[in-house]
Residue frames relative to the residue before (quaternion, step in Angstrom):
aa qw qx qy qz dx dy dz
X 1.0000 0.0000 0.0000 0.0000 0.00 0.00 0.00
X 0.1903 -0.7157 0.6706 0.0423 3.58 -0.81 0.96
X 0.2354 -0.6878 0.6861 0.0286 3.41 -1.73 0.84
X 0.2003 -0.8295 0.5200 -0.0370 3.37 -0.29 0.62
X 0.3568 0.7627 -0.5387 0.0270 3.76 -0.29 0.50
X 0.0235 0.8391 -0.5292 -0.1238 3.04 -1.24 0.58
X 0.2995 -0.7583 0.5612 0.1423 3.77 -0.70 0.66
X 0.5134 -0.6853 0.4500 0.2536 3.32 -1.30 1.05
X 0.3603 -0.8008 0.4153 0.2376 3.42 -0.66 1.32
X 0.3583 0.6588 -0.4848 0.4501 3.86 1.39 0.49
X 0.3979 0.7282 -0.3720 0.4160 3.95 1.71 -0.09
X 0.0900 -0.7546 0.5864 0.2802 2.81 1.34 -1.42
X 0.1821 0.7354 -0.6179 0.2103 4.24 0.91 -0.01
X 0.3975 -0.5632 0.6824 0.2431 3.88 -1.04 0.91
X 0.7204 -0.4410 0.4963 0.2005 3.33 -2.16 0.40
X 0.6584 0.6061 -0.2327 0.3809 3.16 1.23 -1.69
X 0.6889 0.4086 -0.1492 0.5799 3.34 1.39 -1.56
X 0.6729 0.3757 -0.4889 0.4087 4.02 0.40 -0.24
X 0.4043 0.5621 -0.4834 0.5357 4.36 1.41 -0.29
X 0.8610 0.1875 -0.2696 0.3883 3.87 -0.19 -0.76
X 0.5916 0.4933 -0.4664 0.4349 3.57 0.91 0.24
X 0.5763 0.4362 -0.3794 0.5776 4.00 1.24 -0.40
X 0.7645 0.4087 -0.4124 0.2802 3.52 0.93 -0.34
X 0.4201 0.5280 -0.5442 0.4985 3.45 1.66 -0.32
X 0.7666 0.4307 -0.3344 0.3392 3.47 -0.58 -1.54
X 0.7204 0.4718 -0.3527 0.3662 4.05 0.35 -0.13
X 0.6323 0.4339 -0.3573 0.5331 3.21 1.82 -0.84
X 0.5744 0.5573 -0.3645 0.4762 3.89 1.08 -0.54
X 0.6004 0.6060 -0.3402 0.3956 4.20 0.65 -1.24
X 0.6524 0.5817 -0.1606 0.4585 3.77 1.24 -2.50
X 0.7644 0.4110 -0.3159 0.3835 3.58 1.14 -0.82
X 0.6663 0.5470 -0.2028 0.4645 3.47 1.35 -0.06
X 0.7187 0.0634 0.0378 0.6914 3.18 1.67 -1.32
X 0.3235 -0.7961 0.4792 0.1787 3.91 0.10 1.33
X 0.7565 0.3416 -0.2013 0.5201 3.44 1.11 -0.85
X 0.3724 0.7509 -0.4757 0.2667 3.48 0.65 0.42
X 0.0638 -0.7446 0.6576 0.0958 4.04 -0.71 -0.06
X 0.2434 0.7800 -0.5563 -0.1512 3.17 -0.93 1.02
X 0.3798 -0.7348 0.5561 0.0818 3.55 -1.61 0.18
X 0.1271 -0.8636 0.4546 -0.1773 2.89 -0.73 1.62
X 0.0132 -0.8425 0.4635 -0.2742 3.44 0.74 1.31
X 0.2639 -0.6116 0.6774 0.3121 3.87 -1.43 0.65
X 0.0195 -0.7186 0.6905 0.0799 3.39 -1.81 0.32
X 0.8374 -0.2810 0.2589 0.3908 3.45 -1.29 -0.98
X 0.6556 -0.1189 0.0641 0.7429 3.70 1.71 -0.20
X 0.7031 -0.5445 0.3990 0.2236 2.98 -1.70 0.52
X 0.1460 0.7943 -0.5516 0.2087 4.17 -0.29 0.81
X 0.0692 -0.6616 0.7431 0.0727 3.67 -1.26 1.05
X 0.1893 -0.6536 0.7270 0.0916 3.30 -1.71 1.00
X 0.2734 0.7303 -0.5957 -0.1925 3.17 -1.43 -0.25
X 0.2340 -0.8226 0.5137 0.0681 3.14 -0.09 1.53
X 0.7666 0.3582 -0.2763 0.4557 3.74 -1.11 0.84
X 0.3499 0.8525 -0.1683 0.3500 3.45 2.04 0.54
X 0.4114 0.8797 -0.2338 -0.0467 2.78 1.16 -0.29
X 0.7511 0.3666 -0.2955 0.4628 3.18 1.19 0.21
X 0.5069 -0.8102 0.1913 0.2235 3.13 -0.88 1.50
X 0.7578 0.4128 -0.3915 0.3194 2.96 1.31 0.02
X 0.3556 0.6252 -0.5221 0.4584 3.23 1.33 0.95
X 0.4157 0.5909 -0.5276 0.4469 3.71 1.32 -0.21
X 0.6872 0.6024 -0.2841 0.2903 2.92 0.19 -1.96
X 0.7755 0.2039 -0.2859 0.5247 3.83 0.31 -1.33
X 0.4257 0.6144 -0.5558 0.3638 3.90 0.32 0.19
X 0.7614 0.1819 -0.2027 0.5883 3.44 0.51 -1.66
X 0.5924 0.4450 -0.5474 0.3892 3.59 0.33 0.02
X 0.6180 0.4128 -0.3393 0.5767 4.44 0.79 0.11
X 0.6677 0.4426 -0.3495 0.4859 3.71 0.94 0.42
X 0.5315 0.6181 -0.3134 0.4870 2.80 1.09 -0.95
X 0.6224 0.4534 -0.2645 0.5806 3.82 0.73 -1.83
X 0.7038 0.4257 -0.4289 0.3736 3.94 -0.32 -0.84
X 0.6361 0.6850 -0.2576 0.2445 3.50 0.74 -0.86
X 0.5355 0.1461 -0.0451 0.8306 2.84 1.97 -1.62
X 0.5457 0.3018 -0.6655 0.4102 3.36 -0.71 1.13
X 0.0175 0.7149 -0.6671 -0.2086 3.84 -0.25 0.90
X 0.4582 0.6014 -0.6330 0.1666 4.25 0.00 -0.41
X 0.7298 0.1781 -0.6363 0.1755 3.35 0.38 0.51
X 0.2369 0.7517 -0.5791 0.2087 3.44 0.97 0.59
X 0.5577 0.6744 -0.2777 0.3964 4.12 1.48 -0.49
């Protein structure tokens, strides 16, 4: 299963701060799904995939553990 995020580089989000947000959400994703990979990259607007998902309520706690990382900034520390 792959995760895919991307954030709209018009954010203007530093490097420093997109490295510890792929690193919260990958160490939080590995503890739920071991085989998962995710990827966190800036592009043309903001979009989450997860291809190989297939079950919605594994959507649900995915974007429901992004959602939390997003507003949880401590690991921004």
């Amino acid at each position: 299963m792959r995760i895919e995020i991307m954030l709209d580089k018009n954010h203007k989000i530093s490097q420093p701060v997109l490295d510890a947000f792929h690193a919260e959400v990958n160490r939080r994703v590995v503890a739920l799904f071991p085989d998962a990979v995710v990827r966190v990259r800036q592009g043309s607007h903001t979009r989450i995939e997860m291809p190989g998902l297939k079950i919605d309520e594994d959507r649900r706690r995915v974007n429901d553990l992004l959602q939390n990382v997003w507003e949880d900034d401590s690991w921004l520390h």
